[in-house]
C-alpha positions as a Python dict, from the first residue, in 0.01 Angstrom:
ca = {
    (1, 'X'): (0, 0, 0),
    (2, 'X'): (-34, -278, -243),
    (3, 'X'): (-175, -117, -613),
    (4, 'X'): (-489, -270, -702),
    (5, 'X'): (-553, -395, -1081),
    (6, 'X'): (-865, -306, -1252),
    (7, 'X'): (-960, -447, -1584),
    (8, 'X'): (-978, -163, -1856),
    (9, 'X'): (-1353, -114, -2013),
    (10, 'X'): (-1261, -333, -2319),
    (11, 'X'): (-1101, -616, -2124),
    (12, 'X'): (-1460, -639, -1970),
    (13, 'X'): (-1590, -979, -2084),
    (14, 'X'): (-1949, -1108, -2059),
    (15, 'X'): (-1872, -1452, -1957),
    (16, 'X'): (-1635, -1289, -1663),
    (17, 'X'): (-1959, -1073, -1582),
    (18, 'X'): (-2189, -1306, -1574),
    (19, 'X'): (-2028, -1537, -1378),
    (20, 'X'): (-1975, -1282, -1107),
    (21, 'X'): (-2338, -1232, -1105),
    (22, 'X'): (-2404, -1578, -1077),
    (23, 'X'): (-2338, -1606, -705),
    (24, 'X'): (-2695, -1392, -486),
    (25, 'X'): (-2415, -1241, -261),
    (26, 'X'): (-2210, -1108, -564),
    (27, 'X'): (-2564, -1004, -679),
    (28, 'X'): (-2664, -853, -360),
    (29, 'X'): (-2318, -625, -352),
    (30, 'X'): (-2388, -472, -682),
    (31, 'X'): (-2803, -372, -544),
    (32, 'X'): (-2592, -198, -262),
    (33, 'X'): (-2350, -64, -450),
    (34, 'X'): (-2618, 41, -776),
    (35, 'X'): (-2741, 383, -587),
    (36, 'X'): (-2360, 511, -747),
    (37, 'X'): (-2191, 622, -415),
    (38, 'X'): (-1873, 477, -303),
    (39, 'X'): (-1921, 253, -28),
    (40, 'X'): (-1608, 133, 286),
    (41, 'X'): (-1597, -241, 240),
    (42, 'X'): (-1698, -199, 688),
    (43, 'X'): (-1990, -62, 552),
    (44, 'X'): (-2117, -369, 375),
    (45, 'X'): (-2323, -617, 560),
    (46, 'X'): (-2391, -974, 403),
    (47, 'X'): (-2409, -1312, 593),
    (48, 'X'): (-2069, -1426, 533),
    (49, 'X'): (-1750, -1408, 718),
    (50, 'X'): (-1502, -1113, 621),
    (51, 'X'): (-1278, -1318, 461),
    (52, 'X'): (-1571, -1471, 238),
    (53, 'X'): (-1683, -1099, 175),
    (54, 'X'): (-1388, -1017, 68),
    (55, 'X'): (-1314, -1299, -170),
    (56, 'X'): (-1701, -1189, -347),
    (57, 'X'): (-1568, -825, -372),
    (58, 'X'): (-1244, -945, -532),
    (59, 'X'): (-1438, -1195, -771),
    (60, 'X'): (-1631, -836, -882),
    (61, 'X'): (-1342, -615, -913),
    (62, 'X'): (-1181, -916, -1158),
    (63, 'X'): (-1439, -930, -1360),
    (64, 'X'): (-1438, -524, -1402),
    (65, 'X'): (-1795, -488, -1211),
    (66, 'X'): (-1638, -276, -936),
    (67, 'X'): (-1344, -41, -885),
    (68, 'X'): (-1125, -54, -532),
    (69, 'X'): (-943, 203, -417),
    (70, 'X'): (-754, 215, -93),
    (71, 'X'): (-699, 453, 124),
    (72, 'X'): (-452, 373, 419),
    (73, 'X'): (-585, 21, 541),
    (74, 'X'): (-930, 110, 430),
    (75, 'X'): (-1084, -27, 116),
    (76, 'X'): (-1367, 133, -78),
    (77, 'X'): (-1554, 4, -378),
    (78, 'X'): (-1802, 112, -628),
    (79, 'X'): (-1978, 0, -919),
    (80, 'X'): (-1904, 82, -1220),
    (81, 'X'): (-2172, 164, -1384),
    (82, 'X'): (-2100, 378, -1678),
    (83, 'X'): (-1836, 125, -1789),
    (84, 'X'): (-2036, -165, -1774),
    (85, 'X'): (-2334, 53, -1940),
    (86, 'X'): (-2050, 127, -2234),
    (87, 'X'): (-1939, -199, -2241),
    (88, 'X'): (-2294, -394, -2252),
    (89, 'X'): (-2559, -124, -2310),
    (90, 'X'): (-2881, -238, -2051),
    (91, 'X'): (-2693, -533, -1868),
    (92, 'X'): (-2735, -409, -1540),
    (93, 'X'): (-3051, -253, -1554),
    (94, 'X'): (-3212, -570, -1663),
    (95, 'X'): (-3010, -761, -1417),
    (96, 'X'): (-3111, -534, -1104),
    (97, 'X'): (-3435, -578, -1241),
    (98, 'X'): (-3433, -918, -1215),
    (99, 'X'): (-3282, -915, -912),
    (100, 'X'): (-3536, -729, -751),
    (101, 'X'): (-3820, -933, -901),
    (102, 'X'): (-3668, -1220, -760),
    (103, 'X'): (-3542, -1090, -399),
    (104, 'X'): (-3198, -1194, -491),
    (105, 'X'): (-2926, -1070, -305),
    (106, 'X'): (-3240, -939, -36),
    (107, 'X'): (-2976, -1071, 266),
    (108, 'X'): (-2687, -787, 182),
    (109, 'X'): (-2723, -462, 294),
    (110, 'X'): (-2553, -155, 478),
    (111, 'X'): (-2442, -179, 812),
    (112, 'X'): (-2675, 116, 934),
    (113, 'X'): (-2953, -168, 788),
    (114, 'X'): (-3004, 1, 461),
    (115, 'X'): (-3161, -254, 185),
    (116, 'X'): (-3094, -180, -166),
    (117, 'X'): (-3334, 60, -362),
}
């Protein structure tokens, strides 16, 4: 099992974060992903291939949005909110805000057709 690398909470950067979130797919995966729970990467449903999903999950995990752990061949990711929220107090709640205001991100959800909250 390869060991995935995580940036630590000070490494965060806000240029790295922002330009994860400047892609509606990246910012659709983080509405999923904001109700907390941990989440299989089968679970997520976007309009992209797999490959493509998995390059936007890789782009958040760089950029210390998300946390990946693997278990066996699966993968499971989730936000990580209490970093970011140390990191830069209010970023995320004004960016799911936005988000929602502007129906970014609308065309991710969960594969039992879940939309974000």
């Amino acid at each position: 099992m390869r060991h995935v690398q995580h940036p630590e909470v000070g490494e965060i950067g806000l240029t790295g974060v922002m330009a994860a979130l400047s892609d509606p797919i990246r910012i659709g995966l983080v509405r999923v992903l904001a109700d907390g729970r941990e989440r299989g990467w089968g679970e997520l449903r976007a309009p992209v291939a797999k490959s493509t999903l998995s390059h936007h999950l890789r782009v958040l995990r760089d950029a210390g949005l998300t946390r990946t752990r693997q278990e066996g061949t699966r993968c499971f990711v989730t936000l990580r909110v209490q970093d970011l929220q140390a990191r830069f107090p209010g970023l995320l709640q004004v960016v799911l805000a936005a988000a929602e205001d502007e129906e970014i991100g609308r065309q991710v959800s969960l594969k039992d057709g879940q939309q974000p909250a």
